[in-house]
N, C-alpha and C positions, 0 to 999 in steps of 0.2 A: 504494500500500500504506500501510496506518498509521503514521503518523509517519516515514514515507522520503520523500524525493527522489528516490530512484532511478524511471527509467524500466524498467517490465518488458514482454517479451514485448509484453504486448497494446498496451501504449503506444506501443512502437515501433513496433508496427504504424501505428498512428495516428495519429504524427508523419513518419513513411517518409511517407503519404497526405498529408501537411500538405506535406510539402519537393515532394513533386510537383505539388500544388498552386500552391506559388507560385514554381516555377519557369515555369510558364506565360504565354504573351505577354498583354499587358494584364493582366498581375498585378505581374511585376517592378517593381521602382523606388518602392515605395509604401512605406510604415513602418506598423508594427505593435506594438502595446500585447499584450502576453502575461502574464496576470494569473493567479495560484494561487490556489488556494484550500484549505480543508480543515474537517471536521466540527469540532463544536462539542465539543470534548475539551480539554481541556490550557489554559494561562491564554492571556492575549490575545497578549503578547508571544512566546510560542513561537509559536503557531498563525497571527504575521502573519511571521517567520524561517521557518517552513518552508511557505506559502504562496509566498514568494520566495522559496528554495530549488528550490521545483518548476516554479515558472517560468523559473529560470535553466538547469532540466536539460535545458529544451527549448529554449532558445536557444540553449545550449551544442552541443546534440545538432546542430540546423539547421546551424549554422557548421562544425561538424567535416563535415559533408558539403557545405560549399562555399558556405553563403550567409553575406551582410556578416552582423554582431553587431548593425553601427550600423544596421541596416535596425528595429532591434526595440529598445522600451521593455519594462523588465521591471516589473513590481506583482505585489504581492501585500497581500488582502484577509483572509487568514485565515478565521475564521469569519464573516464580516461580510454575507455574502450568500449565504446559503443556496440552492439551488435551491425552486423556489415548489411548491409541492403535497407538501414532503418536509419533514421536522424535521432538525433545526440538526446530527443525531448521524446520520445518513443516510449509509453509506461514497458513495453518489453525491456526494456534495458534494466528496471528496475528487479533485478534476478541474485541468486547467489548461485558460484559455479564449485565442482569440486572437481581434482586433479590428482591422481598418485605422483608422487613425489622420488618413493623409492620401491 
């Protein structure tokens, strides 16, 4: 949602799908970069605080259901990388991504 961290409804849906995810064998034990992001709204320095913001709601969220913290790097990009085919002010941009790491 605009200018929240909060995880809503549909997020949680698709972080529930994330933790199921990687509770799965040959997925466990790996480390993960979880990186925020958000439209091209507000100055640089809010929009890189609540880019980290959003990617800490989904770490947060992971671990209250049982997975390590340390398993996961948080970042946040703010507006810095829009999704490609879409403008910098696209609610799509307001997303969290996740990446293995190692």
């Amino acid at each position: 949602d605009r200018g929240s961290a909060q995880l809503n409804d549909r997020s949680l849906s698709r972080v529930d799908e994330l933790y199921e995810a990687l509770r799965r064998p040959g997925v466990t034990g790996h480390k993960y970069r979880v990186v925020g992001h958000t439209v091209a709204v507000g100055s640089a320095a809010m929009n890189k605080e609540l880019s980290m913001r959003r990617a800490k709601a989904v770490v947060d969220y992971l671990a209250s259901k049982g997975l390590s913290p340390a398993q996961f790097e948080i970042d946040g990009y703010g507006d810095t990388q829009p999704l490609k085919g879409v403008t910098g002010f696209d609610p799509a941009n307001r997303r969290v991504e996740i990446e293995r790491i190692n």
